[in-house]
ZAMAR-209114 format. One record per residue: z, y negated, x of N, C-alpha, C, CB in turn; residue number from 0; residue in one letter. Coordinates in steps of 0.001 Angstrom, whole numbers, padded with zeros to 6 digits. Atoms other than C-alpha are relative to their C-alpha. Glycine has a CB too. Example, Ala and Ser with C-alpha at 12.3 -4.5 7.8 and 13.67 -1.06 7.14 Angstrom:
<atoms>
<atom <000000; 001190; 000890>; <007800; 004500; 012300>; <000000; -001200; 000900>; <001246; -000027; -000992>; 0; 'A'>
<atom <-000060; 001190; -000820>; <007140; 001060; 013670>; <000730; -001090; -000770>; <-001415; -000462; 000414>; 1; 'S'>
</atoms>
This chain:
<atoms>
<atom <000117; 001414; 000363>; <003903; 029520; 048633>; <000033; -000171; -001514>; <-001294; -000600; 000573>; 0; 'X'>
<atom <-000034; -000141; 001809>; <003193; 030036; 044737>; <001315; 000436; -000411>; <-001116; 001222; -000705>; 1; 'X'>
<atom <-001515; -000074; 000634>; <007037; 031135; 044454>; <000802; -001083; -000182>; <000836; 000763; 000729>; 2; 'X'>
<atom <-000652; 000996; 000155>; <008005; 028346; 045671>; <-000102; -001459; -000837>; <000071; -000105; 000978>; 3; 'X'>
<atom <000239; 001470; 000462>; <006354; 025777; 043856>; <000270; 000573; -001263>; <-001518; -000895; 000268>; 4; 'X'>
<atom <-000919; -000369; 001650>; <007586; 028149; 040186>; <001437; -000217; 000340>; <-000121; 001892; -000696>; 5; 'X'>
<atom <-001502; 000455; -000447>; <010990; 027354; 041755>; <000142; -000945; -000187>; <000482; 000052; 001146>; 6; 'X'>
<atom <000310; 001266; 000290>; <010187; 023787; 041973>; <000054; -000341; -001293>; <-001102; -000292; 000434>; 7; 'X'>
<atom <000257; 000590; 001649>; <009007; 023056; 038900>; <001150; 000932; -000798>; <-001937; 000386; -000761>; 8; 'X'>
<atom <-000876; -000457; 001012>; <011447; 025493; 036985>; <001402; -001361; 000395>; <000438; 002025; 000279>; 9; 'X'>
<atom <-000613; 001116; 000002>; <014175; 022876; 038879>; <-000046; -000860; -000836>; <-000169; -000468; 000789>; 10; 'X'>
<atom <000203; 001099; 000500>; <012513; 020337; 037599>; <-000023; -000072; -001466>; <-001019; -000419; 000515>; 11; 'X'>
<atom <000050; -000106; 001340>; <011867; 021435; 034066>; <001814; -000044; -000366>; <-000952; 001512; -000453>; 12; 'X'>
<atom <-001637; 000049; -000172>; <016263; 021967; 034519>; <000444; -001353; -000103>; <000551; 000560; 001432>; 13; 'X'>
<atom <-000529; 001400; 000090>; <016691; 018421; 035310>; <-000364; -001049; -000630>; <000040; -000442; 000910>; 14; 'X'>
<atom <000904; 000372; 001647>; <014354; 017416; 032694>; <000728; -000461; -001338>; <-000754; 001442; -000612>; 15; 'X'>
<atom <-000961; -000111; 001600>; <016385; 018905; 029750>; <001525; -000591; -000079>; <000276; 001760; -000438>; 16; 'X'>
<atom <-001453; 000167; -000186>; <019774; 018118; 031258>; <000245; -001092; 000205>; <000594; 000642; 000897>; 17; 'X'>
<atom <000230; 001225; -000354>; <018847; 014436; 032030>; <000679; -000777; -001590>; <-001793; -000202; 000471>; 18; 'X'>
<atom <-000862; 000719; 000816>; <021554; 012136; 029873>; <-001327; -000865; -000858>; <001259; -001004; 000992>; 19; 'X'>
<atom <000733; 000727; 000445>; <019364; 010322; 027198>; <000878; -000965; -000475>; <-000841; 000540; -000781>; 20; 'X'>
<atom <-000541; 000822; 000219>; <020465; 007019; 026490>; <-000545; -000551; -001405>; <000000; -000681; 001069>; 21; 'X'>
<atom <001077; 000651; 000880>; <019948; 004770; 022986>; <-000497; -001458; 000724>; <000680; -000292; -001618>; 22; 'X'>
<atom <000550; 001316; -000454>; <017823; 001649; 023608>; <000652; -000880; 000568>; <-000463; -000628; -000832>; 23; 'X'>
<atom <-001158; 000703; -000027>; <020752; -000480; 023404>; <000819; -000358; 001175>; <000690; 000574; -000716>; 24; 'X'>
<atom <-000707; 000387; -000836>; <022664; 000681; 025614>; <-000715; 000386; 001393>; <001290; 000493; -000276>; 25; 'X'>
<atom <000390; -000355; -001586>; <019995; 001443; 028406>; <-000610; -001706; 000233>; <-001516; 001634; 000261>; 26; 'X'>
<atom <000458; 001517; -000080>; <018882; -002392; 027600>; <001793; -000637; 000934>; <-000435; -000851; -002214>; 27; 'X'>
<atom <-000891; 000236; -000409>; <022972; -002889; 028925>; <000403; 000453; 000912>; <000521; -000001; -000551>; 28; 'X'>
<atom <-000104; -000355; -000948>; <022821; -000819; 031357>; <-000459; -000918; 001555>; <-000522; 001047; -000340>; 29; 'X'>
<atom <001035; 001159; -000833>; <019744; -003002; 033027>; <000523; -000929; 000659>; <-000878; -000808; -000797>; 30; 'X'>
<atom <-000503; 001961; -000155>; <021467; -006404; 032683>; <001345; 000236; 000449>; <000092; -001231; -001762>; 31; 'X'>
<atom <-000855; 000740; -000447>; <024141; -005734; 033531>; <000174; 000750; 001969>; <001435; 000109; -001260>; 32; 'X'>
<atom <000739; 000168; -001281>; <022601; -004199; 037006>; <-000492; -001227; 000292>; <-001042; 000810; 000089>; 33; 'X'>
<atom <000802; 001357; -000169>; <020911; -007370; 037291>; <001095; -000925; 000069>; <-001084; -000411; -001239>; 34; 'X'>
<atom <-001554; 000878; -000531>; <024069; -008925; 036888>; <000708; -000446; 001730>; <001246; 001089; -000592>; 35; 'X'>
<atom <-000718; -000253; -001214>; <025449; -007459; 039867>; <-000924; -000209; 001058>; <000604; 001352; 000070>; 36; 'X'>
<atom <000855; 000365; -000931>; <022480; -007857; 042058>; <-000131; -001644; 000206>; <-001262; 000650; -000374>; 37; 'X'>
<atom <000002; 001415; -000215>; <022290; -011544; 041289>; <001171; -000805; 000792>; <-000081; -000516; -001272>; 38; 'X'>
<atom <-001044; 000395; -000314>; <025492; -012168; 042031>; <000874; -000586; 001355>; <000325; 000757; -000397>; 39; 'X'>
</atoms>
């Protein structure tokens, strides 16, 4: 059981670092313009 949960979390620490960071900007444009499309 303890292997699997250092498996886990090493995953997770993986998808952590590799996770696209966005600037403010354009995660504020990302939002709206989701919201866009949901309203719609």
């Amino acid at each position: 059981m303890k292997e699997t949960r250092s498996v886990e979390k090493t995953v997770r620490d993986i998808r952590r670092h590799t996770r696209k960071k966005y600037p403010s900007e354009e995660t504020i444009r990302i939002v709206l313009e989701g919201l866009r499309v949901v309203l719609n």
